[in-house]
MMTF fields as JSON, N, C-alpha, C and O atoms, coordinates in Angstrom:
{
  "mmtfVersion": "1.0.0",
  "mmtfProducer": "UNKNOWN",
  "numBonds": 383,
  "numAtoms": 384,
  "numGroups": 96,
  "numChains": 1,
  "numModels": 1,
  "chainsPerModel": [1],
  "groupsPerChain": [96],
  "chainIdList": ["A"],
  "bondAtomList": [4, 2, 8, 6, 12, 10, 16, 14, 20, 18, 24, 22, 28, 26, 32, 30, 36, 34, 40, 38, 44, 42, 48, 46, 52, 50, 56, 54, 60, 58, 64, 62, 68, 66, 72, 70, 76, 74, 80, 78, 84, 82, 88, 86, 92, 90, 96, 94, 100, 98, 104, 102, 108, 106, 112, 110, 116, 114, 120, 118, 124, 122, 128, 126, 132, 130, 136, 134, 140, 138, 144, 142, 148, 146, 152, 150, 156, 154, 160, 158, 164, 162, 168, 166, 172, 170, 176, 174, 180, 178, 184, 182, 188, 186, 192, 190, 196, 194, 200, 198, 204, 202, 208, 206, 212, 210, 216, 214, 220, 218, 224, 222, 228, 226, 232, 230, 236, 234, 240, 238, 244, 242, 248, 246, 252, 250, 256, 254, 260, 258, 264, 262, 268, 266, 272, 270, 276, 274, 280, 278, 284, 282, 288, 286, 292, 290, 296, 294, 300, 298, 304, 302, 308, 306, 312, 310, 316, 314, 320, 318, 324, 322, 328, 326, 332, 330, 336, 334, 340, 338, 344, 342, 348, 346, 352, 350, 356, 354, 360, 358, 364, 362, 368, 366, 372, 370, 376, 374, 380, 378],
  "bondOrderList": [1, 1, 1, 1, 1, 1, 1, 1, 1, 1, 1, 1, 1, 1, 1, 1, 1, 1, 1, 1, 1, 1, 1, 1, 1, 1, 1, 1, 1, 1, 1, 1, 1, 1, 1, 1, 1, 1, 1, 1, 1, 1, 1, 1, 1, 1, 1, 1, 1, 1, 1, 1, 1, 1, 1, 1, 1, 1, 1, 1, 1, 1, 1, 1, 1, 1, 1, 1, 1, 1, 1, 1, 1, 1, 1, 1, 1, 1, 1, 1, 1, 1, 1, 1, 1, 1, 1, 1, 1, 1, 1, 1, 1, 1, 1],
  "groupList": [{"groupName": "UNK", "atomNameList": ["N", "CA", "C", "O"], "elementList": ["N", "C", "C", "O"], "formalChargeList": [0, 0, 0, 0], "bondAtomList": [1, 0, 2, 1, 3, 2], "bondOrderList": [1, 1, 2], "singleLetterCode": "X", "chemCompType": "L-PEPTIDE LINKING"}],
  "groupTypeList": [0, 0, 0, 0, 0, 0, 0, 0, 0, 0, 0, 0, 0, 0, 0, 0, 0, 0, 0, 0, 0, 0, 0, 0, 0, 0, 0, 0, 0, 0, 0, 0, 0, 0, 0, 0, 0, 0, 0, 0, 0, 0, 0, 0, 0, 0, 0, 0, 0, 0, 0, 0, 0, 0, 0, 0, 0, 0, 0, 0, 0, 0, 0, 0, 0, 0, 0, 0, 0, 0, 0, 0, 0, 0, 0, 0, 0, 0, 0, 0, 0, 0, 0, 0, 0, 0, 0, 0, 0, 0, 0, 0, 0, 0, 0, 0],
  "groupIdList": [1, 2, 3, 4, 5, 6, 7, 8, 9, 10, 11, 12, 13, 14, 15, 16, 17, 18, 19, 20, 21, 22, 23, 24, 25, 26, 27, 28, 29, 30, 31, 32, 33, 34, 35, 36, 37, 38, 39, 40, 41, 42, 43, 44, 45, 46, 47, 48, 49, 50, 51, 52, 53, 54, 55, 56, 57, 58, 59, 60, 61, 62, 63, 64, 65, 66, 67, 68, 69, 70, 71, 72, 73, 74, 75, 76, 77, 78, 79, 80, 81, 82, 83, 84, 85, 86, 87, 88, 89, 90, 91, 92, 93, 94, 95, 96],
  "secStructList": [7, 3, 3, 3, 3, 3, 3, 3, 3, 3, 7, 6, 6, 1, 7, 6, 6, 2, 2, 2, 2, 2, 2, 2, 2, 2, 2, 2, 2, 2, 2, 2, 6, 6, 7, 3, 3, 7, 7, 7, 3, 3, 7, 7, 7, 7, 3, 3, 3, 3, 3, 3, 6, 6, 3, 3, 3, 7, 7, 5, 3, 3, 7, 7, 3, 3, 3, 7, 6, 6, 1, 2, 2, 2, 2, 2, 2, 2, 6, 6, 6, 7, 6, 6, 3, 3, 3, 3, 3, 3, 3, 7, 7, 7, 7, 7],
  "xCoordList": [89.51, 90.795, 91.242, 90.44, 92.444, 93.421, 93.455, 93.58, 93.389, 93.49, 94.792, 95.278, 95.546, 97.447, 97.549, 96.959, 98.149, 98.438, 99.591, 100.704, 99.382, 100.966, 101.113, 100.279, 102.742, 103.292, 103.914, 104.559, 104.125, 105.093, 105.326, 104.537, 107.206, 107.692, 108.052, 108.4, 107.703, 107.904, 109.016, 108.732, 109.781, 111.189, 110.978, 110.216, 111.406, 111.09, 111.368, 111.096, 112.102, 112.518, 111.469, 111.401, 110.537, 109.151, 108.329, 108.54, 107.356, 106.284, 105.078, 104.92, 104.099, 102.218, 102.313, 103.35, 102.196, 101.367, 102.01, 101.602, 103.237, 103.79, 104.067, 104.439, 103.631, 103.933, 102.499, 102.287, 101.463, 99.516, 99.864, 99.621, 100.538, 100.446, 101.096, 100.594, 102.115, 102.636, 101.576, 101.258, 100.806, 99.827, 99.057, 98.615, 98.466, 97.897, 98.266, 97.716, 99.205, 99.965, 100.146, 100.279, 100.145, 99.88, 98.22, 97.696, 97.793, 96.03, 96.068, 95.781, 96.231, 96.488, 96.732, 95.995, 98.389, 98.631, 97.621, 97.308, 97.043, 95.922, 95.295, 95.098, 94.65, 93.34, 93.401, 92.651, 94.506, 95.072, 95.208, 95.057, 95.462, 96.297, 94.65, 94.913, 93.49, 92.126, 91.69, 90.804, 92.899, 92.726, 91.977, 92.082, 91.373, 91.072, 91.637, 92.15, 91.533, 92.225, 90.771, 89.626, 91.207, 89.845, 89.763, 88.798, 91.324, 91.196, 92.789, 93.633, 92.9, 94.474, 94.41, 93.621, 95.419, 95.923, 97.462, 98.505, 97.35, 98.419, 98.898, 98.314, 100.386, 100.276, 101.485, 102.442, 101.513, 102.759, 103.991, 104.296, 104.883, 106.346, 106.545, 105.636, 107.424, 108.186, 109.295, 109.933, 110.11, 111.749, 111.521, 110.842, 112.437, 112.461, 113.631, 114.401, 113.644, 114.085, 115.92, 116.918, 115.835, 117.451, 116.841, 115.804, 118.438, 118.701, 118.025, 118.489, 117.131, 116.919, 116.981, 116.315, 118.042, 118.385, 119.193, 119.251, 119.722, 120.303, 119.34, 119.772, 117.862, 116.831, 116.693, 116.36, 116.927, 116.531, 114.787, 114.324, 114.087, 112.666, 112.154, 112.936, 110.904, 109.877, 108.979, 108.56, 108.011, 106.24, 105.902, 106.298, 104.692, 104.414, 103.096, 102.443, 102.439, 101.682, 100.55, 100.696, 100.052, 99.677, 98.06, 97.174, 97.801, 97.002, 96.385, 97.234, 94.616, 94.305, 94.155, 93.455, 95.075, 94.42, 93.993, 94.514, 92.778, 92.349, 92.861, 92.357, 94.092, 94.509, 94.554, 94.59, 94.547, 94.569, 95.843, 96.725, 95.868, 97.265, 98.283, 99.511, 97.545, 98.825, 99.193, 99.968, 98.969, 99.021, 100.05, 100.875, 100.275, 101.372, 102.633, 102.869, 103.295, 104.4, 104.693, 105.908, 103.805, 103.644, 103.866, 104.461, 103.021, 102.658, 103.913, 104.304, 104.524, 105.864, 106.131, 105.562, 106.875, 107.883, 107.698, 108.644, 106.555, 106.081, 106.268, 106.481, 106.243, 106.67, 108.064, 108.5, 108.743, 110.244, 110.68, 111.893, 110.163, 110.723, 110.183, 111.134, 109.373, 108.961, 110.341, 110.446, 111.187, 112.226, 111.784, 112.622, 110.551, 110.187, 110.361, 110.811, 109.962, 109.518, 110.506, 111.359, 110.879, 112.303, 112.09, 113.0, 110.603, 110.765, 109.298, 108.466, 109.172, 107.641, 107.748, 108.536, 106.694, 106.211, 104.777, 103.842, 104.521, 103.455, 103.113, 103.857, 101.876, 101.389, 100.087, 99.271, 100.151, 98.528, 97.937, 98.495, 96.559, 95.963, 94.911, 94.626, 94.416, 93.864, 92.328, 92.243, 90.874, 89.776, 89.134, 89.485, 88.47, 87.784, 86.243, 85.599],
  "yCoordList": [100.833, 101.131, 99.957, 99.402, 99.592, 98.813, 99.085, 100.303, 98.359, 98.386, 98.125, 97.373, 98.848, 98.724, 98.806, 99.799, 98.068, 98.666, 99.439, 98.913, 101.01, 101.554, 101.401, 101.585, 100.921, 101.087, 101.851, 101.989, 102.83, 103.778, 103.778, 103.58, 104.16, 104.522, 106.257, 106.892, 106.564, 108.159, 108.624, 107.813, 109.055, 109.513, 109.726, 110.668, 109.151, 108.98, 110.235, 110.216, 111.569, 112.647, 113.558, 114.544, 113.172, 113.838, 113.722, 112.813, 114.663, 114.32, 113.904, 113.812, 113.611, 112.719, 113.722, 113.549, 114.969, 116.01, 115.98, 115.723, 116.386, 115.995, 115.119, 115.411, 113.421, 112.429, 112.6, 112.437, 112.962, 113.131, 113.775, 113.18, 115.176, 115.961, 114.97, 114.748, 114.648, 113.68, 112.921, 113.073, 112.149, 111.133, 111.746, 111.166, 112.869, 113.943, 113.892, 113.098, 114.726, 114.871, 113.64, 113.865, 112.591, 111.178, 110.911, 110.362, 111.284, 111.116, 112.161, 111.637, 113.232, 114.417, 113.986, 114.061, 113.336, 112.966, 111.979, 112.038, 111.018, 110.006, 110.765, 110.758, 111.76, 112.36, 112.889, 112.523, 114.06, 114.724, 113.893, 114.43, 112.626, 112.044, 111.024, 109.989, 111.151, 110.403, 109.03, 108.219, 109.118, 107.993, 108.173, 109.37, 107.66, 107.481, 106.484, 105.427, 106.838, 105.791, 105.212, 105.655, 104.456, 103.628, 102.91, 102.349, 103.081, 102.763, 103.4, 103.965, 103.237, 104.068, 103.54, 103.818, 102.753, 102.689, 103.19, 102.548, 104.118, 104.683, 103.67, 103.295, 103.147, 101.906, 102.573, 101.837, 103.591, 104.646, 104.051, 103.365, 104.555, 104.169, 102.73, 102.078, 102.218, 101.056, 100.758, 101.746, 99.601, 99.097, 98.429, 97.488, 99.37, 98.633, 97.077, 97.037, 96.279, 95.006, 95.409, 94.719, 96.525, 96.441, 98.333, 98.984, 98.515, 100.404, 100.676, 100.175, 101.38, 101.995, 103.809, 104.442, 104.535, 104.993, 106.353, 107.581, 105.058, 105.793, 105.813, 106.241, 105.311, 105.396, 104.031, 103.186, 103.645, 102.358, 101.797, 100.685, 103.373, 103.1, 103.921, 104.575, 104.058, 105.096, 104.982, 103.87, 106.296, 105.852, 105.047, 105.216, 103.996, 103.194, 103.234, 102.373, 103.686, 103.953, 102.654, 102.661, 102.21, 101.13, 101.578, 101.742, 101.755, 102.723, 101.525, 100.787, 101.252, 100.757, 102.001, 102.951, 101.877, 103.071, 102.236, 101.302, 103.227, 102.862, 104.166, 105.29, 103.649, 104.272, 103.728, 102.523, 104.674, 103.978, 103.736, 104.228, 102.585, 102.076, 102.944, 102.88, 103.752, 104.568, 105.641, 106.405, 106.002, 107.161, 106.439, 107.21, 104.874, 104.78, 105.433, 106.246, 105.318, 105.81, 106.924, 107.12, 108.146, 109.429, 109.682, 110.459, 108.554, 108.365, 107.94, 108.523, 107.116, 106.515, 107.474, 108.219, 108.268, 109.568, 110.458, 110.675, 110.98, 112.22, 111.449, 112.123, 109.929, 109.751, 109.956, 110.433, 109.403, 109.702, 111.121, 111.278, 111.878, 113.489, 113.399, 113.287, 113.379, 113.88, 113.098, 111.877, 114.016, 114.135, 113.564, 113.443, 113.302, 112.996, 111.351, 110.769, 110.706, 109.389, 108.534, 109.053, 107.626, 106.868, 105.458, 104.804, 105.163, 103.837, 103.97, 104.532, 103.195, 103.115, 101.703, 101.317, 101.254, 99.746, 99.696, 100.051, 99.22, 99.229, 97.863, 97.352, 97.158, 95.567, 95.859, 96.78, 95.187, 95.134, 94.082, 93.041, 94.554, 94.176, 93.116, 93.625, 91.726, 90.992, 91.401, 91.507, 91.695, 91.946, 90.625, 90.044, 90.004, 88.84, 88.859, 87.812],
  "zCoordList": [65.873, 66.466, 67.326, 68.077, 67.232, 68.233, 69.163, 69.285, 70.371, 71.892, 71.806, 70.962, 72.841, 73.334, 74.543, 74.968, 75.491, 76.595, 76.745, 76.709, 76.96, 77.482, 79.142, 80.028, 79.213, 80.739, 80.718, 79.679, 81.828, 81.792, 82.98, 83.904, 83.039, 84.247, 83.858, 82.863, 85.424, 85.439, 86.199, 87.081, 86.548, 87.133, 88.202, 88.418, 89.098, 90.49, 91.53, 92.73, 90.647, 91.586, 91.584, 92.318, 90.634, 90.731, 91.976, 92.779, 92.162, 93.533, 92.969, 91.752, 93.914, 92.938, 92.827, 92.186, 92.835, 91.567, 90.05, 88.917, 90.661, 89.235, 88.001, 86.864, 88.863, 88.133, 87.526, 86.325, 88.492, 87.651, 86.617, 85.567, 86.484, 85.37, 83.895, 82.793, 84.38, 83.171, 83.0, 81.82, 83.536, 83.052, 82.629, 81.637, 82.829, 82.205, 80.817, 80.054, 80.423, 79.394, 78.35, 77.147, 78.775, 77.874, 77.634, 76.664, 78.423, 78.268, 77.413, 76.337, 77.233, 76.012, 74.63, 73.648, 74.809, 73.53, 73.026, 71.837, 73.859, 72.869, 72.582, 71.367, 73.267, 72.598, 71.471, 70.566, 71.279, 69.943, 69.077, 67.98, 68.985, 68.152, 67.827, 67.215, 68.067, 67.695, 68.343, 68.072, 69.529, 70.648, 71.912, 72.184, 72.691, 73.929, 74.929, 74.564, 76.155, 77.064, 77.872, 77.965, 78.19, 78.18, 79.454, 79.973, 79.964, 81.671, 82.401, 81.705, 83.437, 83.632, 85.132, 86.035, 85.096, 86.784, 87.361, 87.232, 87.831, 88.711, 89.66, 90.677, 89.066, 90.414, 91.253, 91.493, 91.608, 92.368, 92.041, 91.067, 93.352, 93.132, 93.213, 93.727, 92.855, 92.954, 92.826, 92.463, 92.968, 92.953, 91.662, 91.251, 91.136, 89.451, 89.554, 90.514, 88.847, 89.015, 88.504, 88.714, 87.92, 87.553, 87.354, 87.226, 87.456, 87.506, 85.692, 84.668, 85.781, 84.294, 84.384, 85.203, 83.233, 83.221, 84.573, 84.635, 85.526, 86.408, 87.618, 88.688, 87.504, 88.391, 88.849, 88.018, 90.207, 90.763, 91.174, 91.429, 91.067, 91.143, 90.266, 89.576, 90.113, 89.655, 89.439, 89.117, 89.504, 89.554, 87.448, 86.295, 88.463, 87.222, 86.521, 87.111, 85.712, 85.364, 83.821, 82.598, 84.263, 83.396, 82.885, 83.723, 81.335, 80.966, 79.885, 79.385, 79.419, 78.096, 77.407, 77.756, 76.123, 75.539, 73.654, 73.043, 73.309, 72.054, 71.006, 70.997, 70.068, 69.332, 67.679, 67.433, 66.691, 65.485, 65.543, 66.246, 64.394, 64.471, 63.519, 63.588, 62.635, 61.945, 62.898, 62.323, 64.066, 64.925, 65.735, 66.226, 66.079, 67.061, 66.943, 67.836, 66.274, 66.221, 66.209, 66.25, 66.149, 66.463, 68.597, 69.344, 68.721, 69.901, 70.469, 71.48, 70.027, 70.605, 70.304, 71.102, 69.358, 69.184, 70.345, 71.102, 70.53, 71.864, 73.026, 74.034, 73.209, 74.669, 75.126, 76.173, 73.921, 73.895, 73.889, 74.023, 73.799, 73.911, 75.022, 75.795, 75.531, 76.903, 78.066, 78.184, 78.743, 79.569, 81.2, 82.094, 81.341, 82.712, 82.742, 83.729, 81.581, 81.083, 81.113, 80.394, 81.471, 81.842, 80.928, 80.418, 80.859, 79.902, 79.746, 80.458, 78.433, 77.81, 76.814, 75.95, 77.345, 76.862, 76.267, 76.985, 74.824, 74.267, 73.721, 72.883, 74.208, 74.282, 73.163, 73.209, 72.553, 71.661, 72.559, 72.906, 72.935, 73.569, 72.398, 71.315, 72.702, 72.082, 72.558, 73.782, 71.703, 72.062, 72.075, 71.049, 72.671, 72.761, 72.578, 72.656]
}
């Protein structure tokens, strides 16, 4: 399996319990989907560099996760329905 890094911003009108449960909920979808995450840093709120979708900040979440590669786009699809999620960025990570 491919290493990816997902970033995610979470909607800033949320509270830490609520933004955990969403990270929750993405640690979910890898698992279902035959992935594991393999490290996860909660880097809290922040000032996003330009307004994204109407939100000038929001909690940021920077995750390694090991997913097969025919499963990404499943994976992208469920982040995009999920309504809490304001932006999602996926990096293939190089293994050395």
């Amino acid at each position: 399996m491919k290493k990816y890094e997902l970033f995610t911003i979470i909607k800033p009108n949320l509270d830490n319990d609520e933004a955990d449960k969403i990270v929750s909920k993405i640690e979910e979808m890898v698992k279902n989907l035959g992935g594991e995450v393999l490290e996860s840093d909660k880097m809290g709120r922040k000032k996003l560099a330009y307004e994204v979708g109407g939100f000038s900040d929001g909690f940021m979440v920077d995750q390694l996760v090991s997913v097969p590669a025919d499963k990404i786009a499943d994976l992208k699809r469920q982040l995009k329905l999920n309504d809490s999620i304001i932006r999602v960025m996926f990096t293939t990570k190089e293994c050395a």
